[in-house]
Backbone as CSV, one residue per row, in Angstrom:
resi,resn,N_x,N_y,N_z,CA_x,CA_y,CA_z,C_x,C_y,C_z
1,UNK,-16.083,7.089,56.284,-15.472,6.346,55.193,-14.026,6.759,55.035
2,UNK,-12.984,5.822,54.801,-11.889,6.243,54.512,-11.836,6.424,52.799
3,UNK,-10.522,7.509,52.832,-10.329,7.759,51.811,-10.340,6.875,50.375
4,UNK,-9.760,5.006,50.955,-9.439,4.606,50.466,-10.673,4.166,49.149
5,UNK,-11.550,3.785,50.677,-13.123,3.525,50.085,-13.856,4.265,49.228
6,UNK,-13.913,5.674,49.258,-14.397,6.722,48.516,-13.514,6.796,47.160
7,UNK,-12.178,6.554,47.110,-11.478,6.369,45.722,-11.950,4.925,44.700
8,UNK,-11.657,4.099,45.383,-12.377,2.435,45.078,-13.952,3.024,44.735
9,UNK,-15.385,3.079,45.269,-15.972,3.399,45.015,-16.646,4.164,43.549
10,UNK,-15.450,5.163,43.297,-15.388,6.695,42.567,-15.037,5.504,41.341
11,UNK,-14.148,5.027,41.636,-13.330,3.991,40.285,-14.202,3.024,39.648
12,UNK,-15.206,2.443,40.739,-16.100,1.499,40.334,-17.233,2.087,38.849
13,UNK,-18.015,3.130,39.772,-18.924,3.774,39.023,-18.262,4.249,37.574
14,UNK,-17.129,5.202,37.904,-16.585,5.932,36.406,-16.354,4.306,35.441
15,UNK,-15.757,3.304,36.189,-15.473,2.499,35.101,-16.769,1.209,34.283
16,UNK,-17.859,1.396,35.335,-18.476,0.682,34.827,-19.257,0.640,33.341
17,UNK,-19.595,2.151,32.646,-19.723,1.781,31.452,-18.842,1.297,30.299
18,UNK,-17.610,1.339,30.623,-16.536,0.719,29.824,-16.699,-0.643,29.823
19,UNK,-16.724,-1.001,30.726,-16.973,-2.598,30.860,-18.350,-3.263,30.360
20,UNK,-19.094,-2.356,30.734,-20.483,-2.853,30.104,-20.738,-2.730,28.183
21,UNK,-19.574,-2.346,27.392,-19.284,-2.142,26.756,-18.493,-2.859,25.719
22,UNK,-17.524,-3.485,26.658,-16.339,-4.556,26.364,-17.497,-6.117,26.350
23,UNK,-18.726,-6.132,27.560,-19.025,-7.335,27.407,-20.138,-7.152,25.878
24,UNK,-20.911,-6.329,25.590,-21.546,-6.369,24.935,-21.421,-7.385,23.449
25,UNK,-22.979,-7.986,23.140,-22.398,-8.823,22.139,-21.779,-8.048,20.617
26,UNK,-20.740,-9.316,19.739,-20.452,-9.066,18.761,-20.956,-8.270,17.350
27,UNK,-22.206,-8.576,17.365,-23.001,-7.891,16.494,-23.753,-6.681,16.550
28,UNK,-22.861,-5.735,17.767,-23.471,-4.706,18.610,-22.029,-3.596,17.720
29,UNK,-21.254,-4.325,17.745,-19.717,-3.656,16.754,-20.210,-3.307,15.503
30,UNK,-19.830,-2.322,15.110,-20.061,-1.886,13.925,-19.265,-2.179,12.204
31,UNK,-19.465,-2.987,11.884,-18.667,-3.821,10.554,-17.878,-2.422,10.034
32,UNK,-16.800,-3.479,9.482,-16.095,-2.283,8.740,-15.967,-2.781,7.074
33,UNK,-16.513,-2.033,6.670,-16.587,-2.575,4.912,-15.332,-2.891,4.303
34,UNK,-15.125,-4.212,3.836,-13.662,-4.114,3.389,-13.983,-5.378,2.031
35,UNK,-12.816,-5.150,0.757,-12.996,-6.051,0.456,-12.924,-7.393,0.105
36,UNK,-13.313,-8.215,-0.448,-12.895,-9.563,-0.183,-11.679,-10.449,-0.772
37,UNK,-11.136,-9.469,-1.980,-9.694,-9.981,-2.352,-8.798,-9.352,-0.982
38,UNK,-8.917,-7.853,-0.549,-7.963,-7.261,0.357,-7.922,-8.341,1.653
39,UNK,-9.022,-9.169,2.377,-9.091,-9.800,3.064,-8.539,-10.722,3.046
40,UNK,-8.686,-11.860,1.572,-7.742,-12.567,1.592,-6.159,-12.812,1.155
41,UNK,-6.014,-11.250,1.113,-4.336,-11.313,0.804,-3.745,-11.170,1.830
42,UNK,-4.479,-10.198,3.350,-4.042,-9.816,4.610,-4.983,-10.662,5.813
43,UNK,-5.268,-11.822,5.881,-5.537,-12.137,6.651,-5.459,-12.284,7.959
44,UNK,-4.561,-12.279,8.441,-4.133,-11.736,9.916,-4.465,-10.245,10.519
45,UNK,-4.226,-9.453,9.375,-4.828,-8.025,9.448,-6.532,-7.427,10.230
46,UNK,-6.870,-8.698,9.746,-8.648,-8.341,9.840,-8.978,-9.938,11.278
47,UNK,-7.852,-10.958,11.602,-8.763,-11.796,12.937,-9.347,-11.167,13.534
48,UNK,-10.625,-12.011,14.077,-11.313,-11.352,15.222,-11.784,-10.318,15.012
49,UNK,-12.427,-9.583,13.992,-13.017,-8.557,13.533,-14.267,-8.272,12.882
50,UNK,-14.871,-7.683,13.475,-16.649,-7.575,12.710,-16.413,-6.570,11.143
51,UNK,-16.364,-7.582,10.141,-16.499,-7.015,8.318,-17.954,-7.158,7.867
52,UNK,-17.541,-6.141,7.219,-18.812,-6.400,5.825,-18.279,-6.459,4.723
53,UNK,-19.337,-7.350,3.942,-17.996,-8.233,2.662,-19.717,-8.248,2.243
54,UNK,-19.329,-8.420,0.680,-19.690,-9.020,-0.372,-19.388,-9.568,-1.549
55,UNK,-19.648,-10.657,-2.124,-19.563,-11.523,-2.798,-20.251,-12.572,-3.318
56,UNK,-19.964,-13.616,-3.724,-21.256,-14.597,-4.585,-20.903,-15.699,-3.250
57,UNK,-22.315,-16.123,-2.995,-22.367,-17.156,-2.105,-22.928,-18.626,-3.023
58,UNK,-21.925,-19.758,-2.870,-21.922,-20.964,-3.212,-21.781,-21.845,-2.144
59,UNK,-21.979,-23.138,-3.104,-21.744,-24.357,-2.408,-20.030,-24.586,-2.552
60,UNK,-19.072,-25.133,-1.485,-17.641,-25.071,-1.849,-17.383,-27.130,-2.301
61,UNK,-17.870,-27.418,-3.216,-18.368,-28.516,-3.916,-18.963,-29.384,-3.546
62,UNK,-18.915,-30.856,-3.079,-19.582,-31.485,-3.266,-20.503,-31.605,-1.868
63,UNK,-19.828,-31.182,-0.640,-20.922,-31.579,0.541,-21.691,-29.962,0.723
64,UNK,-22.416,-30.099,2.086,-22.880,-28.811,1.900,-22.649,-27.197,2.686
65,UNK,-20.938,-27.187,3.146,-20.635,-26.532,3.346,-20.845,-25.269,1.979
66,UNK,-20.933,-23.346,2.871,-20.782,-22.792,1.922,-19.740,-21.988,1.779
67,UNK,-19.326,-20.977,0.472,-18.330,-20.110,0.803,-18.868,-18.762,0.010
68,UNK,-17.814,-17.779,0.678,-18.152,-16.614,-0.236,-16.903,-16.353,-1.190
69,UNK,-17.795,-15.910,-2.665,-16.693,-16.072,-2.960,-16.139,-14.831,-4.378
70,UNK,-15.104,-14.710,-4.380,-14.824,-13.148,-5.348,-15.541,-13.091,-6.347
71,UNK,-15.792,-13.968,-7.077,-16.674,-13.782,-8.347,-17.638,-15.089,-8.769
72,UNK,-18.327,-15.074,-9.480,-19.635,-15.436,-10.002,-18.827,-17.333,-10.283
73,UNK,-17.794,-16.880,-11.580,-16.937,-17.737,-12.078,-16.031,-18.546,-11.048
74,UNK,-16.071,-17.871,-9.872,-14.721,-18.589,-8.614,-15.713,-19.456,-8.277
75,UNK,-16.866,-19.217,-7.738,-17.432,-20.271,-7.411,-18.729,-21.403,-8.107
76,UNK,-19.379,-20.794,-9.269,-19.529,-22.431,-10.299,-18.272,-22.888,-10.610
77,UNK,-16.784,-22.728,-10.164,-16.030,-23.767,-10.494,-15.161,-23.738,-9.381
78,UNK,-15.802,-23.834,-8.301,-15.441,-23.871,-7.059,-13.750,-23.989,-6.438
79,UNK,-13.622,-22.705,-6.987,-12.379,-22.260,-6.491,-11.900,-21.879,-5.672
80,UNK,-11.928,-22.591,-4.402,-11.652,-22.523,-3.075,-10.734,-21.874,-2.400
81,UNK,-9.446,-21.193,-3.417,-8.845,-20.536,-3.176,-8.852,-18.982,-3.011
82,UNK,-10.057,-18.691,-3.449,-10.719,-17.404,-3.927,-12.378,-17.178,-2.538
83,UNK,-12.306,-17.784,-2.050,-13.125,-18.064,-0.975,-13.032,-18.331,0.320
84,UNK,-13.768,-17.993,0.735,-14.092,-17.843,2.715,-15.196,-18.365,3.187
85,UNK,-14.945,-19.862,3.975,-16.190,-20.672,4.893,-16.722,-19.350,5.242
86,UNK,-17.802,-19.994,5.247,-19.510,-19.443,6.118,-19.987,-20.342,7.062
87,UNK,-19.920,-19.978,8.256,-20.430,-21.121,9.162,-21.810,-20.582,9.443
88,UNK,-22.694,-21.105,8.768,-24.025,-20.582,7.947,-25.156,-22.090,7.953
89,UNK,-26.141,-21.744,8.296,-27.163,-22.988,8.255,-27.393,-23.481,7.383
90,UNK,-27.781,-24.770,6.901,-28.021,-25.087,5.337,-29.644,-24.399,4.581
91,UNK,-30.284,-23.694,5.508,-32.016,-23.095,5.159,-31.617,-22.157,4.677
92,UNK,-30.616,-21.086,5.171,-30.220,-20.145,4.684,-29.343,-19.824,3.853
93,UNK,-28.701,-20.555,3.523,-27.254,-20.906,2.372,-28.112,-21.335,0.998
94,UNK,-29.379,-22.227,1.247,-30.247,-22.766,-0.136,-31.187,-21.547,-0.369
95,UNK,-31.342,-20.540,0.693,-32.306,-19.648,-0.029,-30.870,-18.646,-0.992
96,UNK,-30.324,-18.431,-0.601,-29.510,-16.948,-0.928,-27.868,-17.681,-2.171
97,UNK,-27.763,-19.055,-2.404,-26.837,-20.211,-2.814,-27.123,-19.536,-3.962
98,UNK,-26.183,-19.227,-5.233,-25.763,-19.006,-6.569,-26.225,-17.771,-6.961
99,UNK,-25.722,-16.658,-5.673,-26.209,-15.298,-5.797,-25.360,-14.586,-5.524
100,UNK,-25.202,-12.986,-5.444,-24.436,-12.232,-5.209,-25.136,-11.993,-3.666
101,UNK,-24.172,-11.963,-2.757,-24.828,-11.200,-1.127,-24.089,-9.911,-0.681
102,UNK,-24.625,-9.247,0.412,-23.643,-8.466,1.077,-24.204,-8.929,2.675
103,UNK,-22.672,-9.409,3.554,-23.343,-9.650,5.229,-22.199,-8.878,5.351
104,UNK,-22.518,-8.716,6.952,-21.875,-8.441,8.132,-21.644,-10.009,9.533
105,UNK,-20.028,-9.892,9.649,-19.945,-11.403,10.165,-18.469,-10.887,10.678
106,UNK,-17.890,-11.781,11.824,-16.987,-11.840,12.512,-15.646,-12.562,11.649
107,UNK,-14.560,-12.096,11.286,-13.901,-13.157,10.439,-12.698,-13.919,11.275
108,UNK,-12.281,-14.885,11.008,-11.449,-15.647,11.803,-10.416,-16.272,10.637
109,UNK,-8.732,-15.735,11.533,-7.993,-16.153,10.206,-7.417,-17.622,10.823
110,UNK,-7.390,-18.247,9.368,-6.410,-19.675,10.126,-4.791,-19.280,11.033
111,UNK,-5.164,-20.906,11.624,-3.860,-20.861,11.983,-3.347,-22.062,12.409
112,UNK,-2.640,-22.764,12.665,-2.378,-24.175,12.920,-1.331,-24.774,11.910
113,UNK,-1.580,-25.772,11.880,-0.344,-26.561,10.431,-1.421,-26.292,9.704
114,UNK,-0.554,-26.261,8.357,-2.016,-26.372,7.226,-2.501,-24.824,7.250
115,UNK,-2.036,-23.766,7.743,-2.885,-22.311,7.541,-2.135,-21.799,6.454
116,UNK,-1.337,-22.060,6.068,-0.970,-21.602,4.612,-1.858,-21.756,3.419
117,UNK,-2.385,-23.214,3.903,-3.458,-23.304,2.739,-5.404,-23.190,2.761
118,UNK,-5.102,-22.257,3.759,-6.533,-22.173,4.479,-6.652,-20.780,4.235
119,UNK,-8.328,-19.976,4.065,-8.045,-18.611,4.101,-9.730,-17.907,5.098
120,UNK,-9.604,-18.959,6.345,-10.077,-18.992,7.571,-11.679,-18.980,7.011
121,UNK,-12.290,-18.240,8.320,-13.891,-18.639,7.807,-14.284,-17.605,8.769
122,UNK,-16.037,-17.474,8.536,-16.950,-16.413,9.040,-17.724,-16.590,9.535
123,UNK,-18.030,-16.033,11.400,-18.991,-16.493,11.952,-19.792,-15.478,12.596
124,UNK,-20.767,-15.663,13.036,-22.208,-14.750,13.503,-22.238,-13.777,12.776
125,UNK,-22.671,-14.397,11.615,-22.926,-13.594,10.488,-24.593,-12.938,10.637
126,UNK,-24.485,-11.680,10.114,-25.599,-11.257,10.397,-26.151,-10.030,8.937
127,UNK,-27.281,-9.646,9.038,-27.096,-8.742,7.446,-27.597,-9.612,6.291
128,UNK,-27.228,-10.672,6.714,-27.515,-11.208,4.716,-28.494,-11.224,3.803
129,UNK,-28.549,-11.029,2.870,-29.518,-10.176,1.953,-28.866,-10.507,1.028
130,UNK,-29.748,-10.917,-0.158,-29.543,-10.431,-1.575,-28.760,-9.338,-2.149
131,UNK,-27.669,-9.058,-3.294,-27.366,-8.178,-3.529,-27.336,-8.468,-5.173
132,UNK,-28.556,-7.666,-5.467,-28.819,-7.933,-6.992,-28.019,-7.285,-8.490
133,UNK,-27.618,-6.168,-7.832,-26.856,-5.162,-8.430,-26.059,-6.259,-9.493
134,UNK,-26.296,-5.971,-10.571,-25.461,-6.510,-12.246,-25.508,-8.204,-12.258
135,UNK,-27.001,-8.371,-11.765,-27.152,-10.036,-11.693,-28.465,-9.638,-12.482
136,UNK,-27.841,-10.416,-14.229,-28.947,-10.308,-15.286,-29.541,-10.989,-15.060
137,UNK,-29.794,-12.295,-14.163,-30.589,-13.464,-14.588,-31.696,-12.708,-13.874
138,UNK,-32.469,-13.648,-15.095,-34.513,-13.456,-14.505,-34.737,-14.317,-13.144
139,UNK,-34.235,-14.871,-12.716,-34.383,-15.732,-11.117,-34.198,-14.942,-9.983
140,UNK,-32.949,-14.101,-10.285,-32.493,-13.262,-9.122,-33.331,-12.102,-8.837
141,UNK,-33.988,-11.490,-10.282,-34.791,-10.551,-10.023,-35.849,-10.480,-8.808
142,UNK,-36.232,-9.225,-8.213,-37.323,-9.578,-7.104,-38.476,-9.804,-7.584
C-alpha cells in the first residue's frame, strides 16, 4: 500500500463518526430553552435551530392554522403579532387549542418581502404536552 492510501484510509475511518452525526435527524439535537418574547425580538438569532418554547397555543383566527402565543390574552384576541405559526396537524392543535404548552420544534425566521411583518414559524415539532402550571380553569385540570 502506498502511503497515500494508508493516509486516505486513516482519514476515512477517524472522520466517519462526525459525519454520521451531521446527518442525523433534527430531533436527535438537543432544544435549547429560550423564551418566546426573546425569540421574537431576535429572530435571525435563533433560524434553523432546535428551541423549546412555551406558551398558549391558539387558533390565529378565523381558518385553522395555529400559533403560539405569549399570553393567554394575545391569543383569545388573536394577536398575531405576539405569535409564531405551528406547522402542526389540525388532531393535534384541537386536542392541546386554548391551553398553555411547552414543545420542542425547529424555528424558521422569515425572510423575503413582507419579513418585516412576519415573525416566521415552527416545524418538526416534537414534546408537546400540556403545561398546566397557573391554568385555574376546571377543563385544563387532569
Amino acid at each position: 500500500m502506498k502511503r497515500r492510501e494508508v493516509v486516505a484510509g486513516l482519514v476515512g475511518l477517524v472522520s466517519q463518526p462526525f459525519l454520521e452525526s451531521s446527518q442525523a435527524g433534527v430531533t436527535d439535537v438537543k432544544a435549547r430553552s429560550l423564551s418566546l418574547i426573546r425569540l421574537l425580538a431576535n429572530p435571525g438569532n435563533f433560524d434553523g435551530r432546535r428551541l423549546q418554547l412555551c406558551g398558549y397555543l391558539d387558533y390565529n383566527g378565523i381558518d385553522t392554522s395555529v400559533g403560539l402565543y405569549v399570553s393567554e390574552n394575545d391569543g383569545r384576541n388573536f394577536m398575531i403579532s405576539e405569535s409564531i405559526d405551528l406547522h402542526l396537524d389540525e388532531a393535534t392543535a384541537g386536542k392541546l387549542a386554548r391551553r398553555y404548552v411547552i414543545l420542542n420544534a425547529t424555528f424558521h425566521a422569515p425572510k423575503g418581502n413582507g419579513s418585516e411583518f412576519l415573525n416566521g414559524f415552527l416545524d418538526h415539532i416534537s414534546d408537546l404536552k400540556a403545561w398546566n402550571y397557573g391554568d385555574n380553569r376546571p377543563e385544563a385540570q387532569p
